[in-house]
C-alpha positions as CSV (number, residue, x, y, z in Angstrom):
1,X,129.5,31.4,252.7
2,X,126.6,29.3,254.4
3,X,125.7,26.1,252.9
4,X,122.4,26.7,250.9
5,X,120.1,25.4,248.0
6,X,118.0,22.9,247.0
7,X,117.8,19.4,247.5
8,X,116.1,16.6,246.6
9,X,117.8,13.3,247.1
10,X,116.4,10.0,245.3
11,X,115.8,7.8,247.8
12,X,115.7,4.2,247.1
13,X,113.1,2.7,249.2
14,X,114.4,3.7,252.6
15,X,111.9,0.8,254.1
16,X,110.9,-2.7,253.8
17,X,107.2,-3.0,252.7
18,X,105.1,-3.7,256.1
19,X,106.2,-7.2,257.9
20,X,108.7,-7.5,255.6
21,X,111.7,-9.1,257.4
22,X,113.6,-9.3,253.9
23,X,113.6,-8.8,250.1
24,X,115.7,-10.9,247.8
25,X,116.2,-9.5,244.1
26,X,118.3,-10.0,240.7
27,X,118.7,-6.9,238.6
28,X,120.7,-6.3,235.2
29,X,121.2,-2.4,234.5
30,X,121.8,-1.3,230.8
31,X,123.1,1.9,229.0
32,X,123.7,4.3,232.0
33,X,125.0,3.6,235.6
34,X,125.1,5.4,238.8
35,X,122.5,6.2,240.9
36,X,121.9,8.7,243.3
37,X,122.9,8.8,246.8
38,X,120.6,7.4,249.5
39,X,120.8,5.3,252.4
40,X,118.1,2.6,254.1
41,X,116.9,1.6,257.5
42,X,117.8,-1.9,256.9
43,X,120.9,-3.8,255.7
44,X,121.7,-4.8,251.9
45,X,123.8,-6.6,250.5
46,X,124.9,-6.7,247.0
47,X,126.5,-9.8,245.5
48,X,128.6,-8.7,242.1
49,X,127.6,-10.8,239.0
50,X,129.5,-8.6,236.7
51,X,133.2,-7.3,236.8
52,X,134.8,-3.6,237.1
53,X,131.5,-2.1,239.2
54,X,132.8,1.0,241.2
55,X,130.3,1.0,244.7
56,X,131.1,3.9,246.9
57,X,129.9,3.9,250.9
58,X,130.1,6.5,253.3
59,X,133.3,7.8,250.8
60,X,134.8,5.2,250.7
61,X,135.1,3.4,247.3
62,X,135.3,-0.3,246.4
63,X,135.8,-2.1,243.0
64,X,133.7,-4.9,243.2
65,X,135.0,-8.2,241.3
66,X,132.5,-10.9,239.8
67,X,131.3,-13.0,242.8
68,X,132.2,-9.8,245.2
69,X,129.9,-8.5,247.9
70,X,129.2,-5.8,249.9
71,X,127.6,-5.1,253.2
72,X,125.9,-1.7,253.2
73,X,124.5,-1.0,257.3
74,X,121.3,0.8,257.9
75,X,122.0,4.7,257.4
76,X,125.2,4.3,255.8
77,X,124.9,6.3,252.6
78,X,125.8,4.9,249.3
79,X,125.4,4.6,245.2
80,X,126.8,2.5,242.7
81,X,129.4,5.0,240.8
82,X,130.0,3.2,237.3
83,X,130.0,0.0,235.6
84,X,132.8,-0.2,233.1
85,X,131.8,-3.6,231.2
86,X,128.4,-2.7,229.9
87,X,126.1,-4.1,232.4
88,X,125.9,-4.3,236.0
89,X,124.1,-7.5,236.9
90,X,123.8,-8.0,240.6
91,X,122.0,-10.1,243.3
92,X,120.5,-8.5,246.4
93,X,119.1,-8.7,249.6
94,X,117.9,-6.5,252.3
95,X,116.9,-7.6,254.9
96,X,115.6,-6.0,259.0
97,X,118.1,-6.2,261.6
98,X,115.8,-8.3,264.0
99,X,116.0,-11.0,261.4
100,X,119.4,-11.9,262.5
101,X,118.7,-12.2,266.0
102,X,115.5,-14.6,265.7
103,X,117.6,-16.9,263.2
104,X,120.4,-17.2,266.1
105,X,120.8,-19.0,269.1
106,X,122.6,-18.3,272.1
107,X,126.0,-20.7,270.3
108,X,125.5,-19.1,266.9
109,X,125.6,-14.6,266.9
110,X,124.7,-14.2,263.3
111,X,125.0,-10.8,263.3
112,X,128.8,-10.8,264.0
113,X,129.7,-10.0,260.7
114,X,127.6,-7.1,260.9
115,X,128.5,-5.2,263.3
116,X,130.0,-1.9,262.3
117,X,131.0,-0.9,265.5
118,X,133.3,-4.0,265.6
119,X,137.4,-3.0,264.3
120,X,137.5,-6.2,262.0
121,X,133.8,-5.4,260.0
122,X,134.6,-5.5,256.6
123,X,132.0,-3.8,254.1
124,X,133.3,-6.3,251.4
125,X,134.0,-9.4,251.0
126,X,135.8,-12.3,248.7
127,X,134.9,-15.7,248.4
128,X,136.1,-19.1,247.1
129,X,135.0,-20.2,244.1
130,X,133.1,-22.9,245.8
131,X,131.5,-20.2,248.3
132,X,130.9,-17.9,245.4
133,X,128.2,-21.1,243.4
134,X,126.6,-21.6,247.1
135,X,125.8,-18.5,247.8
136,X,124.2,-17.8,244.4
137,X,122.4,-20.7,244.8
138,X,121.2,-20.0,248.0
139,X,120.2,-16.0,247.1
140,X,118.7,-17.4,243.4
141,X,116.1,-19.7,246.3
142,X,115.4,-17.2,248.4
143,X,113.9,-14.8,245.3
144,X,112.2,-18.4,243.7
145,X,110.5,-18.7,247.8
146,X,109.8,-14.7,247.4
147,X,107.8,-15.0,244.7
148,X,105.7,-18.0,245.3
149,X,103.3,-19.4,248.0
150,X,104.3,-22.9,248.1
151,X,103.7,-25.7,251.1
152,X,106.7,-25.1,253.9
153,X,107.7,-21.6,252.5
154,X,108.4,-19.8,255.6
155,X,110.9,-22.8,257.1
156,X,112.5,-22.6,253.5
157,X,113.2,-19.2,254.0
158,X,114.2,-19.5,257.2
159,X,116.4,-22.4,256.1
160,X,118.2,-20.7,253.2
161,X,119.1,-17.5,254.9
162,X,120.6,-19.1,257.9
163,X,122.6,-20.9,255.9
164,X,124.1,-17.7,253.6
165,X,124.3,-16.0,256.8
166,X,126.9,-18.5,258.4
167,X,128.6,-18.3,255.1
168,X,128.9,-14.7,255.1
169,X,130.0,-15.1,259.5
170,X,132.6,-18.1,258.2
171,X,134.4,-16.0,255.5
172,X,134.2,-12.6,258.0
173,X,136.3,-14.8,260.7
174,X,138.9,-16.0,258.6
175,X,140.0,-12.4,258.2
176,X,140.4,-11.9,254.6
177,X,142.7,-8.2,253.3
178,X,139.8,-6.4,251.4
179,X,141.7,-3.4,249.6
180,X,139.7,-0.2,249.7
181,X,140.9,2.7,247.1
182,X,142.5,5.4,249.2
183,X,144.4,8.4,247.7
184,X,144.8,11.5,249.3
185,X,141.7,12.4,247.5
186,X,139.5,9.6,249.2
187,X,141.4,10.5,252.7
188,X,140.6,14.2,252.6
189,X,136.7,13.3,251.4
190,X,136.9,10.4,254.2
191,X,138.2,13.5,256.7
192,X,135.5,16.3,256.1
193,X,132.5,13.0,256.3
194,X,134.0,12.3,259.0
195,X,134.0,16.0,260.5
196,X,130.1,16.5,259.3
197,X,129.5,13.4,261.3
198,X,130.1,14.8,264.6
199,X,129.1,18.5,264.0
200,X,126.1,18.5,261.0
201,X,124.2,19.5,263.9
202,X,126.6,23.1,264.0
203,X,126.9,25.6,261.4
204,X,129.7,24.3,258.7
205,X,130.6,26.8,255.6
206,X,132.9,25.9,252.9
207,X,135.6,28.8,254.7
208,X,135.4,27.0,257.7
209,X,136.4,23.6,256.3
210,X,138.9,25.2,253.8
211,X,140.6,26.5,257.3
212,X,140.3,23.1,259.2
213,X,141.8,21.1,256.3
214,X,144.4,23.4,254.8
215,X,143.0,22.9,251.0
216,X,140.8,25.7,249.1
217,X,137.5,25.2,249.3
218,X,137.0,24.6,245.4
219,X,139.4,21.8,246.1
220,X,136.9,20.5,248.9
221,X,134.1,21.0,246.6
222,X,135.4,19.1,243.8
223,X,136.9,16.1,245.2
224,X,133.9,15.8,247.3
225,X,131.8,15.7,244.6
226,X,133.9,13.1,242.2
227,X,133.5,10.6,245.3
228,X,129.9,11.1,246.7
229,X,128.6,12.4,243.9
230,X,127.3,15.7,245.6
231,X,128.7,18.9,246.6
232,X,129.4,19.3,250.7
233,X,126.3,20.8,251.4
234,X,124.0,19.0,250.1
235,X,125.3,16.0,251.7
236,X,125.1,18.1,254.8
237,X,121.8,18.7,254.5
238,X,120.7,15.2,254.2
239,X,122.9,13.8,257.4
240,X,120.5,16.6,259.1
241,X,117.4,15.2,257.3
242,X,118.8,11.5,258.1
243,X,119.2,12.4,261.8
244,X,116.0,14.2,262.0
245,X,114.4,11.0,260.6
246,X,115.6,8.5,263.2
247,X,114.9,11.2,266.0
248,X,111.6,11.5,264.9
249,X,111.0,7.9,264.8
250,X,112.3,7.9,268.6
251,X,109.2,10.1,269.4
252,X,111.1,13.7,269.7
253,X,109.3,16.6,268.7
254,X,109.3,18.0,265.1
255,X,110.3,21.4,266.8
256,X,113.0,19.9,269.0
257,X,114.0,17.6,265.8
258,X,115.0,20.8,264.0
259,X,117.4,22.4,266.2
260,X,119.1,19.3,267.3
261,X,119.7,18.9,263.4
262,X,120.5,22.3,262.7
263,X,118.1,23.7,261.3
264,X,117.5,27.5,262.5
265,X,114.3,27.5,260.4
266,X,111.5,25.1,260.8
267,X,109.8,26.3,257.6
268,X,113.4,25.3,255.8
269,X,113.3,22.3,257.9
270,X,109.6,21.7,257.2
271,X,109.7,22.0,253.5
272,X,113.5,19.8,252.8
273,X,111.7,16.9,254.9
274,X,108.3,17.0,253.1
275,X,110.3,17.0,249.7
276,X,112.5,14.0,250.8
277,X,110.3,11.9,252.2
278,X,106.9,12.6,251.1
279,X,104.5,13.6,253.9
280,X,105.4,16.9,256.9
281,X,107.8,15.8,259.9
282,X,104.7,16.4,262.1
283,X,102.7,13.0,260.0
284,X,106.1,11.6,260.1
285,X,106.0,11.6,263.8
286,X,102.4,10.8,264.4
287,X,102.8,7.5,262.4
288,X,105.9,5.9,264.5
289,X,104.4,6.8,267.9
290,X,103.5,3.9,269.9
């Protein structure tokens, strides 16, 4: 049994808007939570304003406290899960990877606490109380700069976020426990993301992951889905389209880009990436080339 059907992910403004080097925001959801699965090309953080909010990246799930934040990296998927008090007010910012480098200087790396590559990066983070009023503060300026064209704006910006940033680098270093919720649920969802990670690009059937991980694949299937909130293939199918994205943007050939993702058709391939992201892979590629 192949994975096979359709797929449409919702995905939540995978881009900044055009010159865009960040977006600051406040939002307050009521009635029903959870959203779907999607990923962006550009960090985002989430600042928790509201207690008991269940975020869940790359499998992995985290309760997120009032005054709690999370670091989500460019292509990692994620989706807030549930919100158990009755509103999930929140605080966020997204922002382009260059902006970290042109705020630092050759004493002061702050993309440190960024790095996902690094052992210690943490995708959430606790704060003193005293942390917890600055860094509103600070996020609470940045949307006031946003939304207004006032005298010095763009050194006000550049003031503000420097500033959270070195919070954010000060409270990374001091190397605080951050609990993630891991049961042997979450470990064998965190094993077969982990598996489609390094072979989404291969042929992967439910009978072939049943074998690998010693549980049934209805097992696979159904914890899968409680914790990413889609069944295994779909979320195979968007690594592919995820992959296929960023190769395209690299300037690889729509053809190529389909059989390094996996695709054996290019009329499947053709018709899952118009649906996702709006135009054919061959537009998609014409627009990033150089």
């Amino acid at each position: 049994m192949s994975f096979t059907g359709d797929f449409n992910v919702k995905l939540d403004s995978i881009s900044l808007p055009n010159e865009n080097e960040y977006i600051a925001w406040h939002k307050i959801s009521d009635g029903h939570f959870g959203n779907e699965l999607h990923y962006h090309d550009h960090y985002e953080i989430f600042f928790s304003l509201s207690g008991n909010m269940l975020y869940t990246i790359e499998g992995r799930q985290y309760q997120l406290d009032v005054g709690s934040m999370l670091i989500i990296a460019p292509y990692e998927f994620h989706q807030l899960n549930e919100q158990m008090d009755g509103h999930a007010e929140r605080i966020g910012l997204r922002f382009d990877r260059k902006l970290l480098a042109s705020l630092s200087n050759s004493n002061c790396q702050l993309a440190a606490c960024f790095n996902t590559q690094n052992n210690d990066f943490k995708s959430k983070l606790q704060f003193k109380e005293s942390e917890k009023r600055e860094l509103y503060y600070l996020l609470q300026g940045l949307i006031d700069e946003q939304d207004h064209q006032r005298f010095g704006k763009k050194l006000a910006e550049q003031s503000l976020l420097t500033q959270f940033f070195i919070i954010l680098n000060r409270v990374f270093l001091e190397n605080t426990s951050i609990t993630v919720i891991d049961d042997p649920e979450s470990q064998l969802v965190r094993q077969v993301l982990d598996y489609m990670e390094l072979h989404y690009a291969e042929p992967i059937s439910l009978e072939e992951l049943e074998k690998k991980f010693y549980v049934s694949r209805h097992k696979i299937t159904q914890h899968f889905s409680k914790l990413v909130g889609y069944p295994p293939y779909r979320y195979l199918i968007q690594k592919r389209l995820q992959s296929a994205q960023c190769m395209l943007k690299n300037g690889e050939s729509p053809q190529q880009v389909a059989v390094l993702c996996g695709f054996s058709d290019y009329s499947n391939f053709y018709r899952r990436f118009k649906t996702t992201y709006g135009c054919s892979p061959r537009d998609y590629y014409k627009q990033h080339l150089i």
